[in-house]
C-alpha positions in Angstrom: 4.2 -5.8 5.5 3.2 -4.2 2.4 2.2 -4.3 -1.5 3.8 -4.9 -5.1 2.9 -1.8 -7.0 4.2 -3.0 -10.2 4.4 -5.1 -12.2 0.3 -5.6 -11.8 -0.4 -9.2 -11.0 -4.1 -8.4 -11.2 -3.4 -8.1 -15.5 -1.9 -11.9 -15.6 -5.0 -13.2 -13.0 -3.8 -12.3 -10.0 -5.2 -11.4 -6.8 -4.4 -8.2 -4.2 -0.9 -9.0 -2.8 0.5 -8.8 0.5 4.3 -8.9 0.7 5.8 -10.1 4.0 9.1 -10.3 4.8 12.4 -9.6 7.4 14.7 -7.5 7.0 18.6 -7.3 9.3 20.5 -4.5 9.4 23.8 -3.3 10.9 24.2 0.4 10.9 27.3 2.3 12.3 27.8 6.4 12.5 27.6 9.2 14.0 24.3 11.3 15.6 23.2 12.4 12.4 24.3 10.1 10.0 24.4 6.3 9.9 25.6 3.8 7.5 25.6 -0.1 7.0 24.2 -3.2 5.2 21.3 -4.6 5.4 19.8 -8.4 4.1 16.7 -9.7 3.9 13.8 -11.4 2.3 10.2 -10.4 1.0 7.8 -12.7 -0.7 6.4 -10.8 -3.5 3.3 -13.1 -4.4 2.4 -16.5 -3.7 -0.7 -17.8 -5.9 -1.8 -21.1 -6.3 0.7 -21.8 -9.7 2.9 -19.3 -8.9 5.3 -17.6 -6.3 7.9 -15.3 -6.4 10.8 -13.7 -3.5 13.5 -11.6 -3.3 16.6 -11.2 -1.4 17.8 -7.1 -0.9 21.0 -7.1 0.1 21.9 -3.4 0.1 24.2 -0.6 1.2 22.3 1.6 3.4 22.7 5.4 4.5 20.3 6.8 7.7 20.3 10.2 8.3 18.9 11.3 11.8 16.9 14.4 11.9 16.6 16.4 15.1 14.4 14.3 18.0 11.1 15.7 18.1 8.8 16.3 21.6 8.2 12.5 22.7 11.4 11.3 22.0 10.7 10.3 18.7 14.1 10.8 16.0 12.8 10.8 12.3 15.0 9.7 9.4 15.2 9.2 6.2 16.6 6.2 4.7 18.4 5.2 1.7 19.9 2.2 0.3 21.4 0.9 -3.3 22.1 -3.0 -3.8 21.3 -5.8 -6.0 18.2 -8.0 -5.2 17.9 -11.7 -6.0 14.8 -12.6 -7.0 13.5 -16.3 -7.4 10.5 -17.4 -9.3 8.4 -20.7 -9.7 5.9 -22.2 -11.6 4.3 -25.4 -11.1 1.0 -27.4 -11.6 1.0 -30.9 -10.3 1.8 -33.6 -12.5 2.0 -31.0 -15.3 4.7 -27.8 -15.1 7.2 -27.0 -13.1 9.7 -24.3 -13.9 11.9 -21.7 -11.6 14.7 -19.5 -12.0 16.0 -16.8 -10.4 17.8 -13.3 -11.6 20.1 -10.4 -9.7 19.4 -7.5 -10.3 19.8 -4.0 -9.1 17.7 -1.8 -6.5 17.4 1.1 -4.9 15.2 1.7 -2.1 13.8 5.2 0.1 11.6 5.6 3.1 10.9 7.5 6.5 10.3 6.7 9.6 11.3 7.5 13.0 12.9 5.8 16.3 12.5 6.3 19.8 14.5 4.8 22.5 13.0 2.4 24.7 16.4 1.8 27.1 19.8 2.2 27.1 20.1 -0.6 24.4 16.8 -1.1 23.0 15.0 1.0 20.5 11.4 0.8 18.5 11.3 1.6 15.0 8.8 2.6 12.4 9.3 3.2 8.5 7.4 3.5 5.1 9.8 2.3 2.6 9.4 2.5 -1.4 11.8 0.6 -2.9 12.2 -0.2 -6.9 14.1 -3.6 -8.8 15.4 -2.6 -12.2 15.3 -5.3 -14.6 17.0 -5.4 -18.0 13.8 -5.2 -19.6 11.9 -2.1 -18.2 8.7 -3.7 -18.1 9.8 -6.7 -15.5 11.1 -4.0 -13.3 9.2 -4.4 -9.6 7.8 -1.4 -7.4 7.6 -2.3 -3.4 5.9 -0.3 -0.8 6.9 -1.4 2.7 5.2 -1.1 6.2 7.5 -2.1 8.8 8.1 -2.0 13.0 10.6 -2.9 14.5 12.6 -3.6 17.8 16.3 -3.3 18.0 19.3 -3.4 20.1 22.3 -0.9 20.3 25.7 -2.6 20.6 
């Protein structure tokens, strides 16, 4: 989970947003460095007349710090991609309008992971991540919440 920072909904009528979303990601590597892809979705807003998502799909790099007392490994994480987002307007019997754009992203966050077996592993991040639009002022700010579970192959 998390918020839209920009652009602010509240100045066209909108109301606080929560984005929600799932991410995949396939990471390979060493100890301290990982690499890999990762796709997903987010709804940005959802309104009565209105919603808008993206799709990330993005080139990720994880670097592993040094495991902490606990167990717990922090990391940073970076990534650099193109995000499809996808828009629509429409009040019944009256409008309805969508289109969608790619455009590219770049995204940053930490967190850390602690191993919960020999192939699972639990996960938390904060993740800022920013869509550059052709026209500066469409560009979209995310900030991200996440856990997770995941499996080592």
């Amino acid at each position: 989970y998390g918020i839209l920072l920009s652009p602010d909904v509240d100045d066209s009528g909108g109301l606080g947003i929560t984005v929600q979303g799932f991410f995949g990601q396939f990471m390979l590597g060493e100890r301290e460095l990982d690499w890999g892809v990762e796709i997903g979705t987010q709804k940005l807003w959802d309104e009565e007349f209105f919603s808008a998502r993206t799709m990330p799909i993005l080139a990720l790099a994880r670097y592993n710090m040094e495991p902490m007392d606990g167990g717990i490994t922090p990391y940073i994480l970076m990534g650099a991609g193109f995000f499809r987002t996808s828009w629509e307007v429409e009040i019944p019997g009256v409008l309805t309008m969508s289109d969608s754009d790619l455009d590219f992203g770049i995204s940053l966050g930490l967190g850390g992971r602690m191993e919960l077996s020999d192939t699972m592993f639990g996960d938390a991040l904060i993740r800022y991540s920013r869509i550059f639009d052709d026209v500066a002022d469409d560009s979209a700010s995310m900030l991200n919440i996440g856990v997770n579970v995941g499996t080592f192959f």
